[in-house]
C-alpha positions in Angstrom: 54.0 -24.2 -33.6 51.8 -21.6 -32.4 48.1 -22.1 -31.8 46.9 -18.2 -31.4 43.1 -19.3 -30.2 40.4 -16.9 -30.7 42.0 -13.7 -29.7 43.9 -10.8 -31.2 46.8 -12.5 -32.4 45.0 -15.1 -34.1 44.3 -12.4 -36.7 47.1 -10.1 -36.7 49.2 -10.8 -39.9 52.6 -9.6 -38.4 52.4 -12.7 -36.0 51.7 -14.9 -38.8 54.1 -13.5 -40.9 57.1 -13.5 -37.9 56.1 -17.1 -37.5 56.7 -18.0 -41.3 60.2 -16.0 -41.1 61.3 -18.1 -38.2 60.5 -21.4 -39.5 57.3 -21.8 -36.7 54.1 -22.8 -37.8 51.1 -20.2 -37.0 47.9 -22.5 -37.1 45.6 -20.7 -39.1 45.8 -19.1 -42.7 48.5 -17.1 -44.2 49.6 -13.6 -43.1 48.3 -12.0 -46.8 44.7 -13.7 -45.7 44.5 -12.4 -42.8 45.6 -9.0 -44.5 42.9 -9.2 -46.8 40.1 -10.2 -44.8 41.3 -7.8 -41.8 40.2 -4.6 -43.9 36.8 -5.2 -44.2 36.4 -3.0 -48.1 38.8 -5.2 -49.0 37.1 -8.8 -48.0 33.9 -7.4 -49.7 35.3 -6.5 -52.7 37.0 -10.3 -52.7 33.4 -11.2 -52.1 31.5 -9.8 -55.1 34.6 -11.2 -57.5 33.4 -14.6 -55.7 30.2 -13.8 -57.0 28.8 -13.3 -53.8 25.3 -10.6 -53.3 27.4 -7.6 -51.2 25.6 -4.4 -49.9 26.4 -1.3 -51.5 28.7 0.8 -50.2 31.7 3.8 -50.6 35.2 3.8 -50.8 36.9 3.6 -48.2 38.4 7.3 -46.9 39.2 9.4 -44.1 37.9 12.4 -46.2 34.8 13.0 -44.2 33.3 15.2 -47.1 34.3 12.9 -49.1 32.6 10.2 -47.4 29.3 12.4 -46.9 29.6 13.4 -50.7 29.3 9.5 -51.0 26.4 8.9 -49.2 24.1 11.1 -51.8 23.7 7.9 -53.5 23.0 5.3 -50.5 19.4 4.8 -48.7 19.8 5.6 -45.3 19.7 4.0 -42.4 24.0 3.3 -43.5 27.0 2.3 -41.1 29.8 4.0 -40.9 32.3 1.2 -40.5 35.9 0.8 -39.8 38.1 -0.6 -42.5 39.9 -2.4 -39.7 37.2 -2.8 -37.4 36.4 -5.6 -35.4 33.6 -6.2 -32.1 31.8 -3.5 -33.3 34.2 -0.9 -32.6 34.3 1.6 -34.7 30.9 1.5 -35.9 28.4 3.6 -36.4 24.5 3.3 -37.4 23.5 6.4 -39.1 19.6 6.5 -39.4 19.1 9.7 -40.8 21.7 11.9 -43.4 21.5 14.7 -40.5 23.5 12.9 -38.1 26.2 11.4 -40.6 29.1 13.9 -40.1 29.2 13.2 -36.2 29.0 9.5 -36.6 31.7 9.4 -39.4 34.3 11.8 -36.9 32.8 9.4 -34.1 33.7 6.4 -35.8 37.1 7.5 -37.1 38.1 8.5 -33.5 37.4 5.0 -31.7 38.9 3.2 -35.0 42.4 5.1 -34.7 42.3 4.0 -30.8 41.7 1.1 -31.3 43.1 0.1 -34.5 45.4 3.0 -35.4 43.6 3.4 -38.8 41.0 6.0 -38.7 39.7 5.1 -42.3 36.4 4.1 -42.6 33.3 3.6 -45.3 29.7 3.6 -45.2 27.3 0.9 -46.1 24.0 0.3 -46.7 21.9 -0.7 -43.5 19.6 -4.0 -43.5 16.2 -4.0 -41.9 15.7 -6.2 -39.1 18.7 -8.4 -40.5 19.4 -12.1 -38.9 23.4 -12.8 -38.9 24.0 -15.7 -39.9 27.6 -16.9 -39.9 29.2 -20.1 -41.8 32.0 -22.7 -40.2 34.6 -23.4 -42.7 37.4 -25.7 -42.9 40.2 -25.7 -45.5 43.4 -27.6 -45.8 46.9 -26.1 -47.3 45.6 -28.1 -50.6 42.8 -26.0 -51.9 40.4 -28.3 -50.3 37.2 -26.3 -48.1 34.2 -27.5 -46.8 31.9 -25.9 -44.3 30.4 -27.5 -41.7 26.8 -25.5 -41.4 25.6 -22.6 -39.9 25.0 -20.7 -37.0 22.7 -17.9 -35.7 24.2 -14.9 -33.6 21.4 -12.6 -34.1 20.9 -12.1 -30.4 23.7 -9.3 -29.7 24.6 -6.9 -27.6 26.2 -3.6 -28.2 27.3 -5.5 -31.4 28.5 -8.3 -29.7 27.0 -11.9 -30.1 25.1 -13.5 -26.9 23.1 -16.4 -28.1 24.6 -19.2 -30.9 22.2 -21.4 -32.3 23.3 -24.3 -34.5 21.8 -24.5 -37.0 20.3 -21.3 -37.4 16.2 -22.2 -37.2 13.3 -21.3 -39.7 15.6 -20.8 -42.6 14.7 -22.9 -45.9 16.7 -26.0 -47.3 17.3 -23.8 -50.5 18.6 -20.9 -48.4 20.8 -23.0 -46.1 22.7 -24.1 -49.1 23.1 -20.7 -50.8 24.7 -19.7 -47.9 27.0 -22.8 -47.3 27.9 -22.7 -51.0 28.6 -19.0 -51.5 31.0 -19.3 -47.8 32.9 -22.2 -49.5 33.5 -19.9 -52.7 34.6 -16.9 -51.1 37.1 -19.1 -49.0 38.6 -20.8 -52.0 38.6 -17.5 -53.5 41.3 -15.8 -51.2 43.3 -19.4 -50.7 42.3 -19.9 -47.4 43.4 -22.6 -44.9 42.5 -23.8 -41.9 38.9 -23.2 -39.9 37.1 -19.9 -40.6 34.0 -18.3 -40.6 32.2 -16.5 -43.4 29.6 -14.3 -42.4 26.7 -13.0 -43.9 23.1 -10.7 -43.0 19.7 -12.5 -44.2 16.7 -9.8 -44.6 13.3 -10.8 -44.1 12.4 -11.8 -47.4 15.5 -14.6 -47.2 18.2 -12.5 -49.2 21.3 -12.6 -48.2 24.9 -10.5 -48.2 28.1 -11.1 -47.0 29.4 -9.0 -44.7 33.1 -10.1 -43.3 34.7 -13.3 -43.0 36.6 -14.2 -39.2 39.9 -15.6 -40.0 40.2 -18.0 -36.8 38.0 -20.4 -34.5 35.2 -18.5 -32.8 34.7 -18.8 -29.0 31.4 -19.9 -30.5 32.7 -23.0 -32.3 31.6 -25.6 -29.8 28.1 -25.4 -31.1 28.9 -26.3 -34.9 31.1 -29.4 -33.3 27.9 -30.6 -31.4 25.9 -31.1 -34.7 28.5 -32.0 -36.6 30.5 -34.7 -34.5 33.9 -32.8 -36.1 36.7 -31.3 -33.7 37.6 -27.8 -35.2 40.6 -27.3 -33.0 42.2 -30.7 -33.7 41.2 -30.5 -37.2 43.1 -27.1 -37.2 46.2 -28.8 -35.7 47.0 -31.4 -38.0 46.0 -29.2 -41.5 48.5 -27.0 -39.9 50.9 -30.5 -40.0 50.7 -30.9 -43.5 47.5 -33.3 -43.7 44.6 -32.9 -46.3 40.6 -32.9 -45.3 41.0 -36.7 -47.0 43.8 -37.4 -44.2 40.9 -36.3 -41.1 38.5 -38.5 -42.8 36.6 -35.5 -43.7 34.0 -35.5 -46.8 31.7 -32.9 -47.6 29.0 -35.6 -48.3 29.3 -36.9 -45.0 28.7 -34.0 -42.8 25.2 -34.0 -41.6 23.5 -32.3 -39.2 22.9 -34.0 -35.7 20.4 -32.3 -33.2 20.6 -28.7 -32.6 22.8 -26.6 -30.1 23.1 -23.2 -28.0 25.5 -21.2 -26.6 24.8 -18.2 -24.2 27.6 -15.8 -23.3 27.7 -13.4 -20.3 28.7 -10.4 -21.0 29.4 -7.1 -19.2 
């Protein structure tokens, strides 16, 4: 077997899909998951047939008329994002209609050196959003669970310094709209394995997905503080062959123990 971690590979669907041709077992999901939910128009289209709240946004293009065409019919501030993007790479925020046409060029350029796709979209900008993200866990059965929340909205430069499990100040009633819409969008596109569904959360509590990571998250350590559950050995044997039932794991029983942080130092 191959355990890819929390780096590139454990979301690049030729490794997946090499593994599965030469008889070795890639822990994590399948290699048309990580497909779908690696081209970010894609997973949020998957989302809203989930029946998950999505922000608006355009078709994906390199057209950048096209694109700025699109935009007459968005509210600005918008992001120009990469379809492949990832660490926020490739992104753009666009405050103003002025300055769109640089930042979709912009964008396009550090997406095709980084990703060799220079398509992008554009989508609608939240306000002083909180990310919230969603641990998942699903077996090869059709079985997914999640295992609560956690807060990354302290970032830098897109990237995610402080995790807080679970995310603080958010309602009983929004906790399991979030929970319940991550679980849906999982079963939705077969997934297996852990996983985490992301969303944004505007300050009057609504919320939209965003992307789903396909793979443990360096951050992962937090949810397995208040939940007592050990993602990476739960990973390894669902990539055996056993069921949620087989770890002993029951949605009903998962409760939340204490609260936990993470801090990363970053350059």
């Amino acid at each position: 077997a191959i355990y890819p971690g929390y780096g590139f590979l454990s979301e690049n669907p030729e490794l997946a899909a090499g593994c599965a041709e030469a008889g070795i077992t890639f822990v994590g999901p399948s290699a048309q998951v990580l497909e779908l939910t690696g081209n970010k128009a894609r997973a949020i289209a998957a989302a809203k047939d989930a029946g998950l709240p999505v922000l608006a946004s355009s078709e994906p293009s390199t057209d950048v008329d096209a694109l700025v065409a699109a935009s007459e019919s968005m509210t600005f501030p918008v992001f120009v994002k990469a379809v492949a993007g990832g660490g926020g790479r490739g992104m753009r925020r666009v405050a103003e209609p002025s300055g769109l046409r640089a930042a979709i060029e912009a964008a396009a350029r550090e997406a095709e050196s980084a990703f060799g796709d220079a398509t992008v979209f554009l989508e609608q900008a939240v306000v002083e959003p909180r990310h919230i993200e969603v641990q998942i866990l699903a077996d090869t059965f059709g079985n997914v669970m999640h295992l609560f929340e956690r807060d990354c909205s302290v970032q830098r430069r897109h990237q995610k310094v402080v995790e807080l499990a679970p995310a603080p100040n958010i309602s009983d009633e929004l906790r399991a709209r979030l929970c319940s819409d991550a679980v849906a969008f999982a079963r939705k596109i077969g997934y297996s394995c852990a996983g985490t569904v992301e969303f944004l959360v505007d300050r009057d509590g609504n919320h939209v997905f965003i992307e789903m990571n396909p793979r443990i998250q360096v951050e992962h350590t937090v949810t397995e503080e208040i939940t007592d559950v050990d993602l990476v050995q739960s990973q390894l044997r669902i990539a055996s062959g056993e069921s949620l039932e087989d770890l002993g794991l029951r949605q009903e029983d998962i409760r939340i123990r204490g609260a936990a942080m993470q801090c990363r130092i970053t350059t």
